[in-house]
RODRENFI-728739 format. One record per residue (C-alpha): residue number from 1; residue in three letters; x, y negated, z. Coordinates in pm, 1 decimal, always signed. Example, Ala and Ser with C-alpha at 12.3 -4.5 7.8 and 13.67 -1.06 7.14 Angstrom:
<sites>
- 1,ala,+1230.0,+450.0,+780.0;
- 2,ser,+1367.0,+106.0,+714.0;
</sites>
This chain:
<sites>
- 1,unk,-4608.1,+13384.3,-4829.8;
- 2,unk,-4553.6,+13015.3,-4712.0;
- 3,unk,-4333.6,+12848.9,-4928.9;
- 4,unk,-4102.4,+12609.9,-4766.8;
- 5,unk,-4143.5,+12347.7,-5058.1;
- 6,unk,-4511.6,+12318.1,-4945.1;
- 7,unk,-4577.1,+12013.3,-4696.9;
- 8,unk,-4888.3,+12184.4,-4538.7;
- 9,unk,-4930.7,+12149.0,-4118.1;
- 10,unk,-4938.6,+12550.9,-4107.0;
- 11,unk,-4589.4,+12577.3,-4350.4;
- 12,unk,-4421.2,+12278.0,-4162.5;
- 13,unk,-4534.3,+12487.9,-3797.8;
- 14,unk,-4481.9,+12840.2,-3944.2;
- 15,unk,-4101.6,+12766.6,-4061.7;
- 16,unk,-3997.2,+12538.1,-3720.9;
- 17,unk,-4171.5,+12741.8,-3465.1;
- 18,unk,-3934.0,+12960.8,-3235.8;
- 19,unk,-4101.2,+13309.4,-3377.8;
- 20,unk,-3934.2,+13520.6,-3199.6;
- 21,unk,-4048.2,+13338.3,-2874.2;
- 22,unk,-4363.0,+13373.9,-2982.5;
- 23,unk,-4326.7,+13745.8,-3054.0;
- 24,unk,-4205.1,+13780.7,-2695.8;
- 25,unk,-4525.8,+13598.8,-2563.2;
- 26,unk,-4720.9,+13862.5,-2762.4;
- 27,unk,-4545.0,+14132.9,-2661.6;
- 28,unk,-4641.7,+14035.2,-2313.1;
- 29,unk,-4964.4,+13970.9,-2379.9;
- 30,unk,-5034.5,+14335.9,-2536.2;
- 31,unk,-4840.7,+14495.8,-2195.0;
- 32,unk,-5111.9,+14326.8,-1947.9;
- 33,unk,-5386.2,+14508.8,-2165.3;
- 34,unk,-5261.8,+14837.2,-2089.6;
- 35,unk,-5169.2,+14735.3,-1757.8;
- 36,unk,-5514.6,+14624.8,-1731.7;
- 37,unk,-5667.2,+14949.2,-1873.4;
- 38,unk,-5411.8,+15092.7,-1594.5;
- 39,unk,-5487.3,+14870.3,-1336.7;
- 40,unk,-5854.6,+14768.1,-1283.0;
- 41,unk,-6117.6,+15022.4,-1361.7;
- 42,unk,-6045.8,+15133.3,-969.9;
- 43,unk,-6057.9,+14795.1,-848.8;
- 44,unk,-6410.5,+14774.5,-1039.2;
- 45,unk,-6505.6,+15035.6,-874.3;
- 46,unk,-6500.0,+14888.1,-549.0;
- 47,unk,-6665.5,+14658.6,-604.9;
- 48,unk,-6932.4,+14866.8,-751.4;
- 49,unk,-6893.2,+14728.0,-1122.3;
- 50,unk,-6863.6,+14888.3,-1465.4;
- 51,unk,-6587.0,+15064.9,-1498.7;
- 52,unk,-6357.4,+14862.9,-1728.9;
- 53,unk,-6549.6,+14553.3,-1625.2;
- 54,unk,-6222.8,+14362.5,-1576.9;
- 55,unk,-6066.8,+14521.4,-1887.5;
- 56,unk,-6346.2,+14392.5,-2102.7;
- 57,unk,-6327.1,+14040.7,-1952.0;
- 58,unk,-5949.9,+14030.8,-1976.9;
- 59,unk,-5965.5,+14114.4,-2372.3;
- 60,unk,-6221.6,+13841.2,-2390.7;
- 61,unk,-6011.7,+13600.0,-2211.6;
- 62,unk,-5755.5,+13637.9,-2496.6;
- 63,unk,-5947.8,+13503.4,-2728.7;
- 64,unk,-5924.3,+13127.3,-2588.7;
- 65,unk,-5607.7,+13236.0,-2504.6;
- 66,unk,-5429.5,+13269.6,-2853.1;
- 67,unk,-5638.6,+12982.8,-2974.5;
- 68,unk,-5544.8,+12734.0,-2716.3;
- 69,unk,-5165.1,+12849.6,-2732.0;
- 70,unk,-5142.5,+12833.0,-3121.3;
- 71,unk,-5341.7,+12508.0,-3127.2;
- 72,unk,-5094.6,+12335.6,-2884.2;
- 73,unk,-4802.8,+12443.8,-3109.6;
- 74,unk,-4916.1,+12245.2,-3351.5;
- 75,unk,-4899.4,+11917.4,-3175.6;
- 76,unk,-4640.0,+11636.9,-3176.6;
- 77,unk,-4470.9,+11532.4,-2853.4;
- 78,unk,-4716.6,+11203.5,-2841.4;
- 79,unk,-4997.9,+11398.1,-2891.6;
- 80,unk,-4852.0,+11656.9,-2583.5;
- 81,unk,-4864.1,+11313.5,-2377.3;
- 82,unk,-5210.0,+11212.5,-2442.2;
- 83,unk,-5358.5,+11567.8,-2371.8;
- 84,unk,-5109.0,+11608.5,-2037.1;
- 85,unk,-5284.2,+11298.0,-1903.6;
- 86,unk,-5621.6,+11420.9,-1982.5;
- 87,unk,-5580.5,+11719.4,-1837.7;
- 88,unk,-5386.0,+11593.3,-1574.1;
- 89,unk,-5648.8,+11369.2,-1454.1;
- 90,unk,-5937.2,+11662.0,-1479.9;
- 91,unk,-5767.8,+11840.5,-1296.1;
- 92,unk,-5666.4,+11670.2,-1028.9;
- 93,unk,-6020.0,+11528.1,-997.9;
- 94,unk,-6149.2,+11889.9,-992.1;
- 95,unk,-5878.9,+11995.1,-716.2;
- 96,unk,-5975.5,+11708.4,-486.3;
- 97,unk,-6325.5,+11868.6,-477.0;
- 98,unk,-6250.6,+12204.8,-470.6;
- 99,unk,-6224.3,+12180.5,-55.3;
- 100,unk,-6535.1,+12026.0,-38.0;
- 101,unk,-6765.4,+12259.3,-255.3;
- 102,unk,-6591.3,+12500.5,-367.9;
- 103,unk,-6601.1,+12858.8,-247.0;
- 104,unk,-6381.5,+13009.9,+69.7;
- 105,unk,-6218.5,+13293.9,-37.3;
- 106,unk,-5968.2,+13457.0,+209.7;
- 107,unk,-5966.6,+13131.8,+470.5;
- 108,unk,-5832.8,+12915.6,+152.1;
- 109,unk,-6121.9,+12699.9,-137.1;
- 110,unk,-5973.1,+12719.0,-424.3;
- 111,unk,-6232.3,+12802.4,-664.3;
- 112,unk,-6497.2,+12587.2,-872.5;
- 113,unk,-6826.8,+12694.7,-1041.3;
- 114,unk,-6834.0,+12537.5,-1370.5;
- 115,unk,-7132.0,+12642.8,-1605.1;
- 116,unk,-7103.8,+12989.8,-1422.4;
- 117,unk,-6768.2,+13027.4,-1450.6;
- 118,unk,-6533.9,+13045.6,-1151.5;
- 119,unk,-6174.0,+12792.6,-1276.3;
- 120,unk,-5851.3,+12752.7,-1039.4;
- 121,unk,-5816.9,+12401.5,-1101.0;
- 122,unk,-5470.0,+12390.1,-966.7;
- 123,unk,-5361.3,+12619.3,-1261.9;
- 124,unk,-5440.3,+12383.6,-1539.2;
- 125,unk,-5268.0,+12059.0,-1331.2;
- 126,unk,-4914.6,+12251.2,-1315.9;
- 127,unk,-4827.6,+12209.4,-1686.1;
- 128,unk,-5013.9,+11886.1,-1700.3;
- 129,unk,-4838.3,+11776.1,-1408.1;
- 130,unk,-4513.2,+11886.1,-1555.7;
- 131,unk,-4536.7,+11686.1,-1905.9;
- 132,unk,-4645.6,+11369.1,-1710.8;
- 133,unk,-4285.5,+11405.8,-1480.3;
- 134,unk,-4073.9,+11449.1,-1747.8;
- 135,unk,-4200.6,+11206.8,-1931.4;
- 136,unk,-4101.5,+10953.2,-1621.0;
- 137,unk,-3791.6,+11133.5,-1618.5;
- 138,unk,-3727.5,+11084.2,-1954.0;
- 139,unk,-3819.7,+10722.6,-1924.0;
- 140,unk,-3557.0,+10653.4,-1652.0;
- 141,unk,-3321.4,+10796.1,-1873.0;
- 142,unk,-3362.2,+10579.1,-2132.4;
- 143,unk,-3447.5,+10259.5,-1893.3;
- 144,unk,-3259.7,+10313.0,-1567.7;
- 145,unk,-3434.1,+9952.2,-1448.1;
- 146,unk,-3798.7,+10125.5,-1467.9;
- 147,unk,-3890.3,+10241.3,-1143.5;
- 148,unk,-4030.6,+10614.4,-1329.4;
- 149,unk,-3833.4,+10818.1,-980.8;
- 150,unk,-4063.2,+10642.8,-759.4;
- 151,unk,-4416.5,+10752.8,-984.5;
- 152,unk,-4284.4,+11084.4,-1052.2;
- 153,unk,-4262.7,+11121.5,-655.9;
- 154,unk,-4590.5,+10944.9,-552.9;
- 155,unk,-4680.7,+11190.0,-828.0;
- 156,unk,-4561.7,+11469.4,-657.1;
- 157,unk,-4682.8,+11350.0,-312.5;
- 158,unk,-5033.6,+11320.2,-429.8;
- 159,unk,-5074.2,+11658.6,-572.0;
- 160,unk,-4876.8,+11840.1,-279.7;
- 161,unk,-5141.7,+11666.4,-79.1;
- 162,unk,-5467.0,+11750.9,-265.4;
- 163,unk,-5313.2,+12113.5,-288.8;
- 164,unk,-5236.4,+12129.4,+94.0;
- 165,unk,-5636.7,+12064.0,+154.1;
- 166,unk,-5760.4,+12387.5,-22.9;
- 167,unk,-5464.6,+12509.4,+110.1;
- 168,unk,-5242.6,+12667.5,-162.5;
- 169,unk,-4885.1,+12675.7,-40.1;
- 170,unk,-4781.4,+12882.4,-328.4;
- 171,unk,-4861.9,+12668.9,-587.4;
- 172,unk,-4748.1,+12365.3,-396.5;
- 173,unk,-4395.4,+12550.0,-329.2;
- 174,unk,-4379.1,+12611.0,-739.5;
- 175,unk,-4453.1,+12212.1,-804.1;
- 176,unk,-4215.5,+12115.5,-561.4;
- 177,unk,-3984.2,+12400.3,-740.5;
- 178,unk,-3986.6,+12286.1,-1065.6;
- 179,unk,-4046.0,+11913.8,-993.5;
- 180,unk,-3688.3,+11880.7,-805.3;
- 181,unk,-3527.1,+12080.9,-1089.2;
- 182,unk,-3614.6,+11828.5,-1322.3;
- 183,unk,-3529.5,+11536.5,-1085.4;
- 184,unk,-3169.1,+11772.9,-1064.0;
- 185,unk,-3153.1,+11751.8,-1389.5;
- 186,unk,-3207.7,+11375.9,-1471.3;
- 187,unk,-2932.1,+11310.7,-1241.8;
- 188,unk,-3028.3,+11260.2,-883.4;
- 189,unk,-2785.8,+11140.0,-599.9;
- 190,unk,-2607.9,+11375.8,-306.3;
- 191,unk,-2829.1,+11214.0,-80.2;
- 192,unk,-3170.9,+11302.8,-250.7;
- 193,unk,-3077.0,+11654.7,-214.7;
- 194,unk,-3037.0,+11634.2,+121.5;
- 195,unk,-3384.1,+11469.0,+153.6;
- 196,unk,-3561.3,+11644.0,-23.8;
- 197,unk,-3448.0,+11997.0,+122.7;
- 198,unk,-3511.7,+11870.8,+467.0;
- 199,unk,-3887.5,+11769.3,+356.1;
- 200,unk,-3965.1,+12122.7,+251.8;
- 201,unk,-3809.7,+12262.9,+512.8;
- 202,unk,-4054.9,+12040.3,+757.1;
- 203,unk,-4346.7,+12098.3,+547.7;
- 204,unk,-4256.5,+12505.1,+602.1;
- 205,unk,-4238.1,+12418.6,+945.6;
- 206,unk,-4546.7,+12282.9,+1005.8;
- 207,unk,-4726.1,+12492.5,+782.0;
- 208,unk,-4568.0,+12778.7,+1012.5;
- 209,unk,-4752.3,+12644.0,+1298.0;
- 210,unk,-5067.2,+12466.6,+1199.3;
- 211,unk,-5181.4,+12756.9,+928.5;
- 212,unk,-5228.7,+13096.1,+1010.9;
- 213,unk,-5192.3,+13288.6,+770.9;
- 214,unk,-4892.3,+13143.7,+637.2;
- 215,unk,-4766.8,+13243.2,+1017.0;
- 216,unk,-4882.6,+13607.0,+991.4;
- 217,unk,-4698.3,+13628.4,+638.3;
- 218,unk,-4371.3,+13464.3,+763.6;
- 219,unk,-4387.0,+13702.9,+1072.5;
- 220,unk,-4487.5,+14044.7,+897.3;
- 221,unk,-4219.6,+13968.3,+635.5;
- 222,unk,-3899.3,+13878.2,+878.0;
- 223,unk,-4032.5,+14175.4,+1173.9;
- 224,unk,-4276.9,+14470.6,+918.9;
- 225,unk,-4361.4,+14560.3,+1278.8;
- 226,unk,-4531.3,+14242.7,+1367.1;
- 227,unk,-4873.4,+14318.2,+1172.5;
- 228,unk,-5016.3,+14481.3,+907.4;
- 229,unk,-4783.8,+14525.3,+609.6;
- 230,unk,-5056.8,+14756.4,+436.7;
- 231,unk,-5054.1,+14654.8,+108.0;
- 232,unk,-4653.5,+14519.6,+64.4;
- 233,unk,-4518.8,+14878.8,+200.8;
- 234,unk,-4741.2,+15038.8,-91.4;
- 235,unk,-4641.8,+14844.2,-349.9;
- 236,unk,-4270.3,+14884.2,-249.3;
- 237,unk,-4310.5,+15266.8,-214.0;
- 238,unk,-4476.4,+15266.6,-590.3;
- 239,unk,-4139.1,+15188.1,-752.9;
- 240,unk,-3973.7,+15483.7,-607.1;
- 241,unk,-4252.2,+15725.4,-652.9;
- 242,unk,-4305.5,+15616.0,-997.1;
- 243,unk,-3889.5,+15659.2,-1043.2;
- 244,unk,-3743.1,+15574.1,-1431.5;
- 245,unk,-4047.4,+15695.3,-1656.3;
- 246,unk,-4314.7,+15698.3,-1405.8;
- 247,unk,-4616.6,+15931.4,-1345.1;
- 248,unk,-4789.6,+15860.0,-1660.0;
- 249,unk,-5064.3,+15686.3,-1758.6;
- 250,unk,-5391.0,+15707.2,-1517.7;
- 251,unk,-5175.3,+15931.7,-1274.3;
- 252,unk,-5086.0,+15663.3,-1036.9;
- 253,unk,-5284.1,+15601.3,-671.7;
- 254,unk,-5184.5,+15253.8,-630.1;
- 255,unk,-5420.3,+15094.9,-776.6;
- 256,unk,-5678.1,+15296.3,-593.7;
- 257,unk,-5542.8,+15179.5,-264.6;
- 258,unk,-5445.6,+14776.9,-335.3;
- 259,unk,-5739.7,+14540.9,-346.4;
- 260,unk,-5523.1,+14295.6,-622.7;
- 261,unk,-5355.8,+14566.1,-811.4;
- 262,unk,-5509.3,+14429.6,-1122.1;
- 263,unk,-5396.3,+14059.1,-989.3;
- 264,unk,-5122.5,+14019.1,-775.6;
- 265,unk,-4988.9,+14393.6,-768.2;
- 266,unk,-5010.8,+14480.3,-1108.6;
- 267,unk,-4617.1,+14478.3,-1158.8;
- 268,unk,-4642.2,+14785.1,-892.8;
- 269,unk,-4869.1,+14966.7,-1082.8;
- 270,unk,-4637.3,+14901.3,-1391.1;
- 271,unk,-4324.7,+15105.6,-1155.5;
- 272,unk,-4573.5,+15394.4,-1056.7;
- 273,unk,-4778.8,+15492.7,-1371.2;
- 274,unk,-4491.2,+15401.9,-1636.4;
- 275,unk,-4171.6,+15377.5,-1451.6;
- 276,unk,-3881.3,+15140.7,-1325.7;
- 277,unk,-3775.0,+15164.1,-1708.2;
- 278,unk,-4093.4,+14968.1,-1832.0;
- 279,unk,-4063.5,+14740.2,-1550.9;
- 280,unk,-3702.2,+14657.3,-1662.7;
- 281,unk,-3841.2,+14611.4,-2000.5;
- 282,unk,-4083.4,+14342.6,-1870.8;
- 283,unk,-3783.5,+14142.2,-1682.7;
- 284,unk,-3601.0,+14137.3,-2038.7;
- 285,unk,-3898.6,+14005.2,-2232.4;
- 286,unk,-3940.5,+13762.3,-1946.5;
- 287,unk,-3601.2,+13664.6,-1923.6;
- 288,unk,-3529.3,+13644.4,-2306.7;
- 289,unk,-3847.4,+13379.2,-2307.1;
- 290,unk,-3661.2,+13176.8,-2045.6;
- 291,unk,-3305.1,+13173.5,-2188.3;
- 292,unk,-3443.3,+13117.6,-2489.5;
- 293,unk,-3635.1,+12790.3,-2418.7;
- 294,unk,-3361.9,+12686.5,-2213.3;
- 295,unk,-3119.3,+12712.4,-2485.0;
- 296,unk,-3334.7,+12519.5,-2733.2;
- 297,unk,-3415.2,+12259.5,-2479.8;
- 298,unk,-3081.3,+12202.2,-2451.0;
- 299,unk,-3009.2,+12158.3,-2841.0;
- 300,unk,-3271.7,+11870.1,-2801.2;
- 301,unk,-3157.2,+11496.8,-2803.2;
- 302,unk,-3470.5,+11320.3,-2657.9;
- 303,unk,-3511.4,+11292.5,-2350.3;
- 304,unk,-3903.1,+11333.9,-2289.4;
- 305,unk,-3896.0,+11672.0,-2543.2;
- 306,unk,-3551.2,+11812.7,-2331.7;
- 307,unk,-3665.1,+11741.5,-1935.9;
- 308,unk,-4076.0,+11851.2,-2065.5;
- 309,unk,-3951.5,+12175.6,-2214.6;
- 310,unk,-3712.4,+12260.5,-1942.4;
- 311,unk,-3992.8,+12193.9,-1696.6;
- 312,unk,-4245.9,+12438.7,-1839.6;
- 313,unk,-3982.1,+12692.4,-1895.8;
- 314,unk,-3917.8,+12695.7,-1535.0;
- 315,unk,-4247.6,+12680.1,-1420.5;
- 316,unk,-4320.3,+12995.6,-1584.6;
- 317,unk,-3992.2,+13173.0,-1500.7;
- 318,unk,-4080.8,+13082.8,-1138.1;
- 319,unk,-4384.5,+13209.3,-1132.5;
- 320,unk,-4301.6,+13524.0,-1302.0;
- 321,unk,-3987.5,+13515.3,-1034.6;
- 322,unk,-4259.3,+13537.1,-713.3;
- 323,unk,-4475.2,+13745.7,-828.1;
- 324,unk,-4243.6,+14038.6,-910.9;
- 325,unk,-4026.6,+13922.4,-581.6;
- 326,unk,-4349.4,+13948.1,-388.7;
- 327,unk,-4388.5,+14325.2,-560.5;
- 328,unk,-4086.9,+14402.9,-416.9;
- 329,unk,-4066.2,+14301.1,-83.7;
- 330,unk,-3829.3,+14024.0,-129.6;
- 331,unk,-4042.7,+13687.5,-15.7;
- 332,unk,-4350.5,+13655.2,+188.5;
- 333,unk,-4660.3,+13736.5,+11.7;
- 334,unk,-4784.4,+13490.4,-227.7;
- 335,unk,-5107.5,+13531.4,-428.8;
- 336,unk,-4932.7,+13467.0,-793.2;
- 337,unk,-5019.9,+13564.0,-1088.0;
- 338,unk,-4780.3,+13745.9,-1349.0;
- 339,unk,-4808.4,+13520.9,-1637.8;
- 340,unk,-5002.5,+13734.7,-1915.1;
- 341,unk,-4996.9,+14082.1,-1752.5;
- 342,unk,-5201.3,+14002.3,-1468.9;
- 343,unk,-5617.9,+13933.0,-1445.9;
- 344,unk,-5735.0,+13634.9,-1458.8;
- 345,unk,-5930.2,+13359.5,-1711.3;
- 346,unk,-5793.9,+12997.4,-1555.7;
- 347,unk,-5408.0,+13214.1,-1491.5;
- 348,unk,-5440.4,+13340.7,-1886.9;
- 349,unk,-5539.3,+13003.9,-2047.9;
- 350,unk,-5360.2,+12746.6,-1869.2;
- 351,unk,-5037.3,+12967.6,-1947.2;
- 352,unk,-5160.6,+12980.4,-2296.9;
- 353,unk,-5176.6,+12563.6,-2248.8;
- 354,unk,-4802.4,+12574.8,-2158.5;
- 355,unk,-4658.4,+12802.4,-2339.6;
- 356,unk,-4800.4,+12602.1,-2634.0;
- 357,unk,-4646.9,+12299.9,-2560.4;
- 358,unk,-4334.9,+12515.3,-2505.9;
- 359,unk,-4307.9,+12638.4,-2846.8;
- 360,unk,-4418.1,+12236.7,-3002.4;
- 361,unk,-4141.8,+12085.7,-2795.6;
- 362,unk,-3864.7,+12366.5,-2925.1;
- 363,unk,-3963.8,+12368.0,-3300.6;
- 364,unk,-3661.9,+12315.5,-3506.5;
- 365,unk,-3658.7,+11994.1,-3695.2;
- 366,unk,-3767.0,+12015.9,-4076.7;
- 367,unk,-3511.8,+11981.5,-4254.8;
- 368,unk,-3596.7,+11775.0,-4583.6;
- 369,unk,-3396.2,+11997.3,-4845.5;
- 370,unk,-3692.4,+12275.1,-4723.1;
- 371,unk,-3993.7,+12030.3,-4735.1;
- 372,unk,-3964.2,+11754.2,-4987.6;
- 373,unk,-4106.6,+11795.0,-5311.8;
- 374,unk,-3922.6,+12005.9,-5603.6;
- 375,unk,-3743.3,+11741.1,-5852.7;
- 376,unk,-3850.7,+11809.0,-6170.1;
- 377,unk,-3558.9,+11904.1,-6428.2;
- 378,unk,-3428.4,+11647.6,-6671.3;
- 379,unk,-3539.4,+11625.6,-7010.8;
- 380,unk,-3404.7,+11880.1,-7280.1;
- 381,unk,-3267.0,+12109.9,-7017.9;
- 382,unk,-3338.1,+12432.7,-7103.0;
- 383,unk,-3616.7,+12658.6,-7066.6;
</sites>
């Protein structure tokens, strides 16, 4: 037991942290291994690997995982700042050379080989990215004559840019997401709305016709009979073949028929082999983790701690948002992860990095009547 009279770092984090968020996050964590066990050994396969070569590597991945989310937790908001910016500026250093050496997978370079291992860059700048805006939000809050607006959006400029390059429309369509939530929320004018909705819709315009394969996405998704629509039709049909409790475990054929069903189709596996009614499940843990968060950032009174943990809370309901969208034929394709359930080292970890902050920016305040010291009884009381 951890007593609450003990000033220790573990029995200040243990009795502030949001436990039952954390709970959630482990909950989620233990569905994508058995989605994994579901979901790969076919795709290994393929590929001509061992068998649960992507199970064992996703179980390893966990590892760093936990640690880096439970380390986080522990930090103050300062300490959040100083780590954003050094991961912020690793980051974006390794996404401006990812065009130039890293590898071309599927017409797009998004990949670096670091020490033999392959890291998304982009996936570690998000949350980074996210403290360092609300932080300028939270800035102009406090000092409306600091010009934090214009940084945050040369901030956002910069990093749509780099992550055109590679290109990654999805995750530049999630920044922009979450970045003009937070500008919403620290109280922008009519006007900026306006602005910044015509932006993206010129940026989706030229994308349209300067990129291919964001034009053979847009098409296949508005007319099915445009192109090939493979893979999306599959996925779509999995949810009614699997129906409320699914075919059980192992008895599904999606996965042996998607390329990414242990990636970006794993949420269709989920309908097939274990039914709609697991799915649902998933949505509630998901959406408890958001309202949650949301709730608790609301409770907050500083400004940096309220805008930060707003931010990541909707960066990770966003993401969760496409990728089960995508699953059921309800945007364009995007290649997004489903945070925790799906494959993936650089996905699992910089989740892990976010999710960490999360749960440091919503701790409760100590209260002192549970940490200060016992007084000691007067003298002659009795025994």
């Amino acid at each position: 037991m951890v007593s609450r009279a003990q000033r220790t770092p573990f029995g200040e984090w243990w009795w502030t942290v949001d436990k039952l968020t954390l709970a959630a996050v482990g909950a989620l964590m233990l569905a994508g291994v058995v989605l994994s066990l579901a979901a790969s050994p076919p795709v290994a396969g393929r590929l001509g690997l061992e068998p649960f070569y992507f199970v064992n590597r996703h179980i390893l991945y966990l590892a760093p995982t936990i640690a880096v989310l439970l380390g986080v937790s522990f930090l103050s908001p300062r300490q959040i700042r100083r780590l954003a910016i050094v991961v912020f500026a690793v980051s974006l250093v390794m996404v401006a050379l990812t065009p130039v050496f890293g590898a071309e997978i599927k017409g797009a370079r998004r990949w670096l080989i670091v020490f033999g291992l392959n890291i998304q860059p982009s996936e570690f700048l998000k949350p980074a990215f996210v403290i360092l805006v609300a932080w300028l939000f939270g800035e102009s809050a406090k000092r409306p004559d600091m010009p934090a607006n214009a940084f945050a959006l040369a901030l956002l400029l910069g990093v749509v840019a780099l992550l055109v390059m590679q290109p990654d429309f999805g995750q530049t369509m999630l920044i922009a997401l979450v970045w003009s939530a937070l500008f919403f929320m620290a109280g922008m004018r009519l006007i900026w709305v306006f602005g910044i909705a015509g932006l993206a819709g010129l940026g989706l315009t030229v994308a349209y016709f300067t990129v291919p394969h964001v034009a053979r996405r847009i098409q296949r998704f508005m007319d099915p009979g445009s192109g090939d629509t493979f893979n999306i039709d599959i996925a779509t049909e999995s949810f009614m073949r699997g129906g409320w409790f699914g075919k059980g475990p192992g008895e599904g054929t999606v996965k042996r028929l998607l390329p990414e069903s242990h990636t970006d189709f794993v949420f269709a596996v989920a309908a097939e082999e274990f039914g709609v009614a697991l799915c649902l499940a998933l949505v509630a843990l998901f959406t408890f983790i958001v309202v949650r968060a949301l709730l608790r950032a609301m409770r907050n009174d500083d400004p940096f701690n309220r805008f930060a943990a707003a931010g990541l809370t909707m960066l990770f309901a966003t993401q969760s948002a496409i990728n089960m969208a995508v699953n059921l034929h309800l945007i364009p394709a995007k290649g997004m992860t489903l945070p925790f359930i799906s494959y993936g080292g650089s996905s699992m970890i910089s989740l892990a990095y976010a999710m960490g902050m999360l749960l440091a920016l919503t701790r409760e305040q100590p209260r002192a009547a549970y940490l200060r010291e016992p007084e000691p009884e007067p003298a002659g009381s009795a025994a």
